[in-house]
N, C-alpha and C positions, 0 to 999 in steps of 0.2 A: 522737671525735665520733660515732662510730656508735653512740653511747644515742639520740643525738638522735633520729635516723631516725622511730622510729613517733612521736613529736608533732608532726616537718614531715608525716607519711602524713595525722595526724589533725586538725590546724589546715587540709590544705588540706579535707579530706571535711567539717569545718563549714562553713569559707568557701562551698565551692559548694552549700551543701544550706540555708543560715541566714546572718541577719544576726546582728553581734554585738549584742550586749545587755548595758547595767551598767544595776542601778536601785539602788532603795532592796532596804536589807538587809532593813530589817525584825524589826532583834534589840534584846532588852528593853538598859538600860544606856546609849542614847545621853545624850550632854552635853544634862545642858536647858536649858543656856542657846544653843545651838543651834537653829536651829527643825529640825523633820523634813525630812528626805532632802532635805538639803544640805548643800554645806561651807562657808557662811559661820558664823562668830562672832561673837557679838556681847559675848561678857564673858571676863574673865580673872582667875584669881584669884593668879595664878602673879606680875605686875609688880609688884603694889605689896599684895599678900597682904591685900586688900581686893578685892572683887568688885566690876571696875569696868569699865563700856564700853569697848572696845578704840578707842571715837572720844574720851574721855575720856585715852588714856595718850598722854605725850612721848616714844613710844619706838616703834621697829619691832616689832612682835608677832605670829609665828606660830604661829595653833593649829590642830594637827592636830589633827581633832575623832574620833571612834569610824568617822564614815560615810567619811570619808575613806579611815582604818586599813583599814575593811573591804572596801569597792570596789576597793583595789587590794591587797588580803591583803599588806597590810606586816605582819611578823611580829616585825622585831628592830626593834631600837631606829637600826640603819642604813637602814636599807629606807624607816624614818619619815618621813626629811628628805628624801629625792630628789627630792621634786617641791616644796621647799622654797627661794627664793632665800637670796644671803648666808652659807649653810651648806653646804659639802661635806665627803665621807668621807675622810677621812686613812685609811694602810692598816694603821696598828695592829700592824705583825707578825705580822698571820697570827691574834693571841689576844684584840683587846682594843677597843672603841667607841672613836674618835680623831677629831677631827672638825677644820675649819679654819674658824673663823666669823671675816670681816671681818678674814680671811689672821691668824688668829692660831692657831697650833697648839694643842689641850687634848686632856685625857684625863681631866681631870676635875674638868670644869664640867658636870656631868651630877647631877641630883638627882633624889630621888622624893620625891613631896608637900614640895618645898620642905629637903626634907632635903639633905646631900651624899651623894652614893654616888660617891666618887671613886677607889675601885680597879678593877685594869683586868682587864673582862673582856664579852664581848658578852652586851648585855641582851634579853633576850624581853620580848613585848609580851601576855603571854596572858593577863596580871592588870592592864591597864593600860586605862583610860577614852579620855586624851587625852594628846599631846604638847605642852609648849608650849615656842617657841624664842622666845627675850627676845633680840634683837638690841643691841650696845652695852656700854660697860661697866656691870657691874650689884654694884658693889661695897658698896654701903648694905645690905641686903637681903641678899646672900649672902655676904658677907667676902671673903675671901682668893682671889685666881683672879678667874674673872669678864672674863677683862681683852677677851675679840670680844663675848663675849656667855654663856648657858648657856643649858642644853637639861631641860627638870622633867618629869619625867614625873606627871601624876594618876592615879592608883591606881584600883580599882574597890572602892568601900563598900559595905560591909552595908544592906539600905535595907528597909523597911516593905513591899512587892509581894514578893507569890510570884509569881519567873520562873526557869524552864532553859533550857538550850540546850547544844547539842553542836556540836560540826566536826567532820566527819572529810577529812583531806586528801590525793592522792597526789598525785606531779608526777615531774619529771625526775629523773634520777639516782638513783630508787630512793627517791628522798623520800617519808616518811610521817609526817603529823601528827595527832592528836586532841587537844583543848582540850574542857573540861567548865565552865560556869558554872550554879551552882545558889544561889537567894537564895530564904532563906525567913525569915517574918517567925514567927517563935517566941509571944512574946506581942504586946501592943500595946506592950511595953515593950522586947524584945529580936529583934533580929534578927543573923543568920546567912548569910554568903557563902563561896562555897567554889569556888577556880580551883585546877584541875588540868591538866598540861599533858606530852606526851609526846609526841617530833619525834627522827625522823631521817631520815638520809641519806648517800648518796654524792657527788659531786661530778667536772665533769668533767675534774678536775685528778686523775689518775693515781695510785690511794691513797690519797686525801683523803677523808675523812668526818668525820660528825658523830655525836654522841647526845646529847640535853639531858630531862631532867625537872622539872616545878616543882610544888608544890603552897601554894597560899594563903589559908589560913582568917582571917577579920575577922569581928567582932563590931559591934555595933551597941548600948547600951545607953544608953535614956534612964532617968537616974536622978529627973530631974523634970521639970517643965512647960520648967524654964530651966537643965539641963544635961545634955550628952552625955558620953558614955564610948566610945570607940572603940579597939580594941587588934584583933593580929592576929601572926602569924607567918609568915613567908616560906621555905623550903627551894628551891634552885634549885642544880642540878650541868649542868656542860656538860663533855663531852668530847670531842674533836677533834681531827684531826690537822692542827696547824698549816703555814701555806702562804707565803710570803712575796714569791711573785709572780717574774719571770724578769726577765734580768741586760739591761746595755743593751751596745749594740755603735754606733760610727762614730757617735755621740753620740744613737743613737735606742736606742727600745727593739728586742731582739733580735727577726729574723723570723723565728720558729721556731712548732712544732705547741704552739698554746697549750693543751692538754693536759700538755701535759710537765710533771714536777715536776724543778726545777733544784736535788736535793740527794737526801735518802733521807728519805722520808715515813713509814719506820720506824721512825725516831732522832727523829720531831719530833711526838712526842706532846704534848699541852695538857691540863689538868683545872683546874677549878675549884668549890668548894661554897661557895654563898653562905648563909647563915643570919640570919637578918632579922627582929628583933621591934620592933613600934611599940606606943605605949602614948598616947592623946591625950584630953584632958578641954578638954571648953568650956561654957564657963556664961555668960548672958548676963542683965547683975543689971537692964538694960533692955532698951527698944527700943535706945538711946543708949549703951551700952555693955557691950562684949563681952571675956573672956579667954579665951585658949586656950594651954594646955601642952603639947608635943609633945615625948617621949623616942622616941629609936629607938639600938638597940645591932644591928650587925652585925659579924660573925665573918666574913672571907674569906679560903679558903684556896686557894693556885693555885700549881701548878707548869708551865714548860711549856718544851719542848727545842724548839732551831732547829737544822735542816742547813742552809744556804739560801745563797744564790748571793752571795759576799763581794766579788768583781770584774767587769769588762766582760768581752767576749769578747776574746782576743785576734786579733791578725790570723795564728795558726795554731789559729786557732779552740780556743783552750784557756780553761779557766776555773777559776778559785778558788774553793771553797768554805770556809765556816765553818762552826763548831757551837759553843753552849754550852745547860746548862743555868741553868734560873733559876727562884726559888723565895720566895713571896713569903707572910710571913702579916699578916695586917692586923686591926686589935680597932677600931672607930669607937664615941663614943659619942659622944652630942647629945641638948640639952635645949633647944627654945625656949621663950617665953612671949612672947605675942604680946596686948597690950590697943590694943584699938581704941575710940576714942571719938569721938560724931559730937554738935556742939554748934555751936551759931553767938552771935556773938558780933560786936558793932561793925557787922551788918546783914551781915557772911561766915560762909559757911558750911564750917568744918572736917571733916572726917576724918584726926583724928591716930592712929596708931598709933607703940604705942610697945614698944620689946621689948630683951630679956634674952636671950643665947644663950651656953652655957658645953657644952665640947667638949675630949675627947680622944683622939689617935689614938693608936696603937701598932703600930711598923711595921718588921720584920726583914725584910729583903730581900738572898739571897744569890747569888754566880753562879760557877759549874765553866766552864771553856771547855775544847775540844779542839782537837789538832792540824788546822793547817788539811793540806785535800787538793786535789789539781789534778788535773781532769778533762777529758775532750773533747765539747766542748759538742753533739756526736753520741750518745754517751751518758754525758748528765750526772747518776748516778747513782750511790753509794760508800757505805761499809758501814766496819765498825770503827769505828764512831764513839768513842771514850773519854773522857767527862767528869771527868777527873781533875787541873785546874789550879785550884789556887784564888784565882779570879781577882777577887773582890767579895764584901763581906759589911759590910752596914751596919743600924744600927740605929738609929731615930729614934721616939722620946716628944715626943709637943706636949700641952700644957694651951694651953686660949684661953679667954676671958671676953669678950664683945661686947657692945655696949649699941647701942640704935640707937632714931632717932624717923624719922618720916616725915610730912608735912603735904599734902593734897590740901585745896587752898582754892576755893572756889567764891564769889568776887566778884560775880557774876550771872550770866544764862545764857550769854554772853560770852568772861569774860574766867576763865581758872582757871589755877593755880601749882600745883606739884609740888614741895615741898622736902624734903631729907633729910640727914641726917648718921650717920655710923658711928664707932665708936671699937674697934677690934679691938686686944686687949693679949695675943702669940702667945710663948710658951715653949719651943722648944725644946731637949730632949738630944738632941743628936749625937752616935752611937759608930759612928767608923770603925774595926770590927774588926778589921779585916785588917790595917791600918796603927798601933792601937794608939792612935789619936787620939781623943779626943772636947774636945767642944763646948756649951756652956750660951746660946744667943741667944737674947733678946729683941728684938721688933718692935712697934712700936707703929705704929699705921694711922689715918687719919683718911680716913675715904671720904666725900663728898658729892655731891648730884644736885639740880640744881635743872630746873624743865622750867614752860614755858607755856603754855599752849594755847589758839587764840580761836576762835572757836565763832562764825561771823556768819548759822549758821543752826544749825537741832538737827542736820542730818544733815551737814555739812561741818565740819572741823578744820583747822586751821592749827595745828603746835606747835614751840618752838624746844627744844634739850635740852642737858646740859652733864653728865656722870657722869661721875666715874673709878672704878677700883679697883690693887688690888694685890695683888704677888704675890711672898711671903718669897722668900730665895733656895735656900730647903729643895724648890722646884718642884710640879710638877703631884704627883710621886708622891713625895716628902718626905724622899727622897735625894740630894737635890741640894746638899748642903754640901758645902765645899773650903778647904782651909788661904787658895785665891785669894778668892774672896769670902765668908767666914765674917761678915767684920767690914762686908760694904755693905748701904745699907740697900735694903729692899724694892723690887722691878722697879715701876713706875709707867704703868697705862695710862688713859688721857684720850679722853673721845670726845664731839665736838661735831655735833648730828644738827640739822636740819630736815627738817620733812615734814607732808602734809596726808594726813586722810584721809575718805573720801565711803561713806557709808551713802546706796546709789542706791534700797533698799529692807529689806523684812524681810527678805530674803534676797540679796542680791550687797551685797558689802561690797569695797572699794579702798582701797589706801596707797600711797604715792609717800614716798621718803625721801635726803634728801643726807648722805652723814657724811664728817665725818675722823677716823679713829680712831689715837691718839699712841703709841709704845711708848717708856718714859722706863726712865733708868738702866741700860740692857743692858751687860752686862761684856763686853769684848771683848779680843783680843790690841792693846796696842799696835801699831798700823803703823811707829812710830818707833823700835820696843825692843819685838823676839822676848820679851823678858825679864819683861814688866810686862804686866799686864790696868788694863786703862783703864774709865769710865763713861762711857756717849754714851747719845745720847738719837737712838738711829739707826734705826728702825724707823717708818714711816706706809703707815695705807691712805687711800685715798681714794676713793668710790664713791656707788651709787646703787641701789633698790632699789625694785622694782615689782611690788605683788603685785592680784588680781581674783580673791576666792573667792566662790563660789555660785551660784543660778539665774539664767541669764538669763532662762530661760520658765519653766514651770509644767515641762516636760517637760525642757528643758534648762538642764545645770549644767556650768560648769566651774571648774577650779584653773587657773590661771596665774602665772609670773613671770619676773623678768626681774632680772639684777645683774651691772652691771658696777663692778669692782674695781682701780685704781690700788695695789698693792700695792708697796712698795719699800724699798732700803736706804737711807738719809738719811746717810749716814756713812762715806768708806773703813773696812774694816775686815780685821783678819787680815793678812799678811805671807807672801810668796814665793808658793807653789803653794797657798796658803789664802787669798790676798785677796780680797777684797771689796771692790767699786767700787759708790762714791755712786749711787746712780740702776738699781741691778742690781732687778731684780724677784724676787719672794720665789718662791721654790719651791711646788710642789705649789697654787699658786692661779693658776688664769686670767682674765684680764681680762672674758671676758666667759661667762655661764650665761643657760641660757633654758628653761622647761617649763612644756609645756601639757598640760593633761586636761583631756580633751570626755567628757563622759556622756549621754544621750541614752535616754526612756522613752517609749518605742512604746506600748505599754499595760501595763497591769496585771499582765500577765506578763512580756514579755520589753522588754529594755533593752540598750542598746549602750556600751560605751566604747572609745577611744581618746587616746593620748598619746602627747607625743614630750621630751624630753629632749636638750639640746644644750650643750655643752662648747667653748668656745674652745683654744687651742695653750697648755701652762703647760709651766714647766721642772718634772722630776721634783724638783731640789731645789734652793736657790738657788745659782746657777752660783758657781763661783771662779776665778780665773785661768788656773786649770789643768783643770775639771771643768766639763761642762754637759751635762746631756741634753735633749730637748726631747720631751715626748711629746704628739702630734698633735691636733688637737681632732677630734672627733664627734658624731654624732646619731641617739639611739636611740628606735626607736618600739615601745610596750606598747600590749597590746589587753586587752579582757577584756568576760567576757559573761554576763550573768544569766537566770537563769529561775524565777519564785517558781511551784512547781509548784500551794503552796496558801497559807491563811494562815500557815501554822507553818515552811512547807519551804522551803528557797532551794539553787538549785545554782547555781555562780559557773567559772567557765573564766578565768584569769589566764593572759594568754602576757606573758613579758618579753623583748624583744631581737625585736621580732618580723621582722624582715630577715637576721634573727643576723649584725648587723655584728662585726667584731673591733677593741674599741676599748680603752682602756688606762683603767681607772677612776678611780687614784689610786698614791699611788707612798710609799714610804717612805726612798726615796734612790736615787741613782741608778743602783743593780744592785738592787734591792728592787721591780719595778714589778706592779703589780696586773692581769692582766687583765680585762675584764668578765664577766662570764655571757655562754655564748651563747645561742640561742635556745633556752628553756628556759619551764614549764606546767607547770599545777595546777590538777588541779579540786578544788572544795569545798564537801560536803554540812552542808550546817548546817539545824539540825531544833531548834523549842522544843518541849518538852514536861512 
C-alpha cells in the first residue's frame, strides 16, 4: 500500500487548492450520432444492423459512446461497462474479458463490428469508437451464445478529415500509457487511419504487472459514387502476470493484506498475440437498397500459467495451492452478407434485412498441471512449480452456414413490429486427445425474435419483446464436449422483456425495462442416480432495469442506473456435498447494482466530475450443500477533473476508489475472489495536432 502514499499527498493538495473538473474532451472521432459533449444516444447500429433510434428497438440497449470512454479513461474492454446496469465483470482468471449479463456467465459473447471475437483474452480500447451492450437473448443476428445478452464493440474508420491526436498517460503503480490516433484523407477517394498503442504497469498485487502493444491501420476506399471498400489489420500482444484474487475463510472472503499474492507470481505468466484482418465492401444500387460483405480472419495465440489459491483457509490457518499450465491456439474465420431493403407496400413501411453468414473455427486447446502444495496463509508463497501432468488436450473444428432475415415494420407513426428468424446449420469435429475419443455433431438452430413497439407520441415508447438463442454443447470456448452430452441437443435461452423508453430531449434519453430471462436444457447430475445426467430446464432471472444518460443542463450531464436481479436455481440439482436446491440464488450476481456519474462545466476551462458505484451482498459462487461464501456488498466513489488548457490541449485527472474502500469486485469461485483496486490515479495529456 505504500505506492499509494504520493496520489493520497496529491489528490488531497488539489482538493484544497481547486475544484474538480470533467468537461468535454474535445477530440476528433466522436459517434455522430451522438450530439457533442454528452452521453446520450440516440442510434444503434449494433441491434438490428440497421441504423435505428434507440426509441425505435424492443430491447434494452447500452451505448457507450467515445465522451463517455473518455471522461472516465476507460481503457479495457472491462472498465467500459462499470457504470453500465445488467452487466457485471466476472473474474476471468486473472487472463481473460468474462462478464455476467442478466446472471448469465460468457466469455464469449463479445464482438467487434458485429463480428465474433470469442477467444479469451482482455481487450484494449485504443482503436475503438463506441461500446454497445444489447441486453437479452440476441440469437437471430449473432447465432450461437447470445443467451443474457452480448457486448460489440465499434471500431474506429478511416474517414475523409485530417485529424491527430496523442495521450500520454501516467498513474499508480508505475502505470504508463501512450495512444496515437492519426486520420488522413489521401485522395478524395482514399483514406487512412492509424492507432498505435503502448501501456504498462505494476500493480498493487505484489509481482503483478502488465505490458500490452497494439497497432491498427484501416483504409477507406470509395471505388464509386455507390461503393465502399474498407479493409484493415489488427496486431495486439498482452503480457501479464496472471492474478486470481485470495482464498475465502468461515464462508467469507479471507481478511488479509490485500496486496498479497496467494501463490507465486513467478510461475503465473499470461501472453497472448492477437492478429486481425478485416476486409468489407458495401454498394448501394439505391436509396432503397443496400449490400454489404464483411470477411474477417483472426489468428490467436495464448498461453498462460496459474499458481493460485486452490482451497479456503483452514482453521490452523493452512492453505492449498494449485498450478497448471494452459495453451490455447485458435484460427476464426467469418463471412457475412448483409442486404437491406427499405420498400412499403399495403400502406407499411419495411426495412427487411436479409443475410448469409458462413464461419469456421479451429481450436487446440491443451493443459499440464502440477503437484498441488500446502502453505501458511502467513506466507502464502511457493516455488518449484512443475508442469509436467498431462492433464487435457482437445481439439475442435466447427464449419457453420447461417441464413437469417429481420423485418422492422412501420404500420404508422404508432404502431411498429420487429420480426426475425435464424436458421444456424453447426458441424462439429471433436478430438478428445488425450482420451483417444473423437466426435462428428451436428446442431441445427432455429432462432427467432419478434418485439412491438407503440409510439403514442415521437418521443415516448412502449415495447413488448420475446427472443431466444442457443448454445451447442461444444460451449463458450468449444471444448466443451463429453461422452455425457455429445448426443443432447443445444442449451436454450428464452427472454421475455417489456419496457418503455422517453427521449426527454436532444440530449437526456431514459429506459425502464422488465425481463425474465429462461435457461432451458441444462445437463445436470441426476439427484435420483449419482450415475446419470439429466435435462432440466432449471435456470431463471428475473429483473429490472433503469437507465438516464445525458444533459440535464447545458452545463450539466449525467450516467445513471439501476438493476435489480431475481437470479435462481428452478430445479434441485446435483447430489450429496454438490446439491443444489430449487430456489438457491446464482453465484457471482447480486440482487441489486446502482451507478451514478455527475459531470459538471464551470466554464470553458475547467469542469468537474464525480461518481459512485454500489453492489448489493452476492454468493462468490452458487452455494451447495456443503459450500457457500458470501462476499459483502459495497460502494465505491470515482472523481475526476478536466482542464482544456487551449483549443487543441486537455489535461484530465481520474482518481478511482476515491475513499480507497476494500471491496471485493467479483469472484471466480469461492477461493478465486477478486479484490478491488484501491485508491488508485492518472493524469492524462491529450494534444491534437
Amino acid at each position: 500500500m505504500n505506492k499509494v502514499s504520493p496520489i493520497k499527498v496529491l489528490i488531497m493538495s488539489i482538493f484544497s487548492t481547486s475544484t474538480l473538473f470533467a468537461g468535454d474532451l474535445g477530440l476528433q472521432g466522436i459517434d455522430v450520432t451522438a450530439p457533442a459533449s454528452t452521453y446520450s444516444n440516440s442510434y444503434s447500429g449494433s441491434a438490428t444492423k440497421t441504423n435505428t433510434r434507440l426509441i425505435d428497438l424492443p430491447q434494452s440497449v447500452n451505448v457507450i459512446n467515445q465522451e463517455q470512454l473518455k471522461d472516465q479513461q476507460a481503457t479495457s474492454l472491462g472498465q467500459s461497462i462499470t457504470y453500465a446496469p445488467g452487466i457485471d465483470l466476472d473474474q476471468g482468471e486473472g487472463n481473460r474479458d468474462a462478464f455476467i449479463i442478466r446472471g448469465n456467465k460468457t466469455t464469449a459473447d463479445i464482438f467487434l463490428d458485429g463480428v465474433k471475437d470469442d477467444a479469451e483474452y482482455y481487450r484494449d480500447l485504443y482503436n475503438i469508437e463506441r461500446v454497445d451492450v444489447l441486453m437479452g437473448a440476441n440469437g437471430i443476428l449473432f447465432g450461437k451464445g447470445g443467451s443474457g445478452g452480448i457486448v460489440n464493440r465499434v471500431s474506429k474508420q478511416a474517414s475523409f478529415i485530417d485529424f491527430n491526436s496523442y495521450s500520454l498517460q501516467l498513474g499508480s503503480f508505475d502505470s504508463r500509457r501512450a495512444t496515437l490516433d492519426i486520420n488522413r484523407k489521401i485522395t478524395d477517394r482514399f483514406a487512412v487511419r492509424l492507432n498505435v498503442l503502448a501501456d504498462k504497469g505494476d500493480s498493487f498485487i505484489k509481482g503483478v504487472n502488465y505490458e500490452k502493444q497494439g497497432i491498427n491501420p484501416v483504409f477507406t476506399y470509395l471505388l464509386d459514387d455507390k461503393t465502399t471498400v474498407k479493409f484493415g489489420r489488427e496486431y495486439f500482444h498482452d503480457q501479464r502476470v496472471g492474478y486470481r484474487g485470495i482464498p475465502s475463510q468461515n464462508k467469507r472472503p479471507y481478511n488479509g493484506n490485500r496486496g498479497t499474492y496467494y501463490g507465486a507470481a513467478s510461475a503465473s505468466p499470461n501472453e497472448v498475440s492477437v492478429n486481425s484482418t478485416f476486409f468489407n465492401i458495401e454498394h448501394n444500387f439505391s436509396d432503397n437498397v443496400n449490400i454489404k460483405n464483411t470477411t474477417r480472419y483472426t489468428d490467436y495465440d495464448k498461453y498462460y500459467q496459474n499458481v493460485y489459491a486452490g482451497s479456503s483457509v483452514s482453521s490452523s490457518d493452512m492453505l492449498t495451492l494449485k498450478g497448471y499450465y494452459d495453451n490455447t491456439q485458435r484460427q476464426n474465420f467469418f463471412n457475412q452478407t448483409d442486404v437491406t431493403w427499405n420498400f412499403e407496400i399495403g400502406g407499411l413501411e419495411h426495412t427487411l434485412l436479409t443475410g448469409l453468414e458462413v464461419g469456421s473455427q479451429d481450436n487446440r486447446r491443451y493443459r499440464l498441471t502440477a503437484a498441488n502444495q500446502t502453505v501458511s496463509i502467513h506466507n502464502p508463497v511457493s516455488s518449484g512449480w512443475n508442469f509436467n501432468t498431462y492433464a487435457r488436450d482437445k481439439k475442435t473444428d466447427i464449419r457453420y452456414t447461417s441464413v437469417y432475415f429481420q423485418d422492422q415494420i412501420k404500420i404508422n407513426n404508432q404502431h411498429q413490429f420487429v420480426l426475425g428468424l435464424r436458421k444456424d446449420h453447426y458441424e462439429t469435429d471433436f478430438n478428445n486427445v488425450k482420451d483417444s475419443t473423437k466426435f462428428n455433431i451436428k446442431d441445427n438452430m432455429l432462432s427467432s425474435r419478434i418485439g412491438y413497439i407503440f409510439k403514442p407520441t415521437e418521443n415516448i415508447s412502449y415495447y413488448v419483446s420475446y427472443s431466444n438463442a442457443y448454445q451447442p454443447r461444444n460451449g463458450d470456448q468449444l471444448d466443451g464436449i463429453s461422452n455425457d452430452n455429445v448426443n443432447q441437443d443445444p442449451e436454450k435461452f428464452v427472454n421475455y422483456e417489456v419496457g418503455t423508453k422517453i427521449q426527454f430531449n436532444e440530449q437526456l434519453f431514459g429506459t425502464f425495462a422488465l425481463y425474465q430471462l429462461e435457461r432451458e436444457r441444462m445437463q445436470i447430475t441426476d439427484p435420483d442416480d449419482v450415475t446419470k445426467k439429466i435435462i432440466v430446464d432449471g435456470q431463471r432471472s428475473r429483473g429490472l432495469e433503469f437507465t438516464l444518460n445525458g444533459n440535464l443542463t447545458d452545463r450539466y450531464s449525467v450516467l445513471a442506473g439501476y438493476n435489480y436481479v431475481n437470479a435462481e436455481i428452478t430445479k434441485d440439482q446435483g447430489v450429496g456435498s454438490s446439491a443444489i436446491s430449487k430456489g438457491t440464488r446464482l453465484g457471482n450476481v447480486a440482487s441489486h447494482n446502482f451507478s451514478i456519474w455527475n459531470k459538471y462545466e464551470f466554464n470553458s476551462t475547467w469542469s468537474a466530475a464525480i461518481g459512485m458505484i454500489g453492489r448489493g451482498e452476492m454468493y462468490a459462487a452458487t452455494p451447495t450443500s456443503s459450500t457457500s461464501v458470501t462476499i459483502p456488498g459495497w460502494v465505491r466513489m470515482d472523481a475526476a477533473a478536466y482542464a482544456r488548457i487551449d483549443e487543441k490541449t486537455i489535461v484530465q485527472f481520474n482518481i478511482e476508489n476515491l475513499l480507497d474502500k476494500t471491496y471485493y469486485s467479483s469472484a471466480h469461485n469461492v477461493n478465486n475472489i477478486m479484490v478491488g483496486m484501491p485508491l488508485n490515479a492518472k493524469i492524462t495529456w491529450i494534444r491534437d495536432f
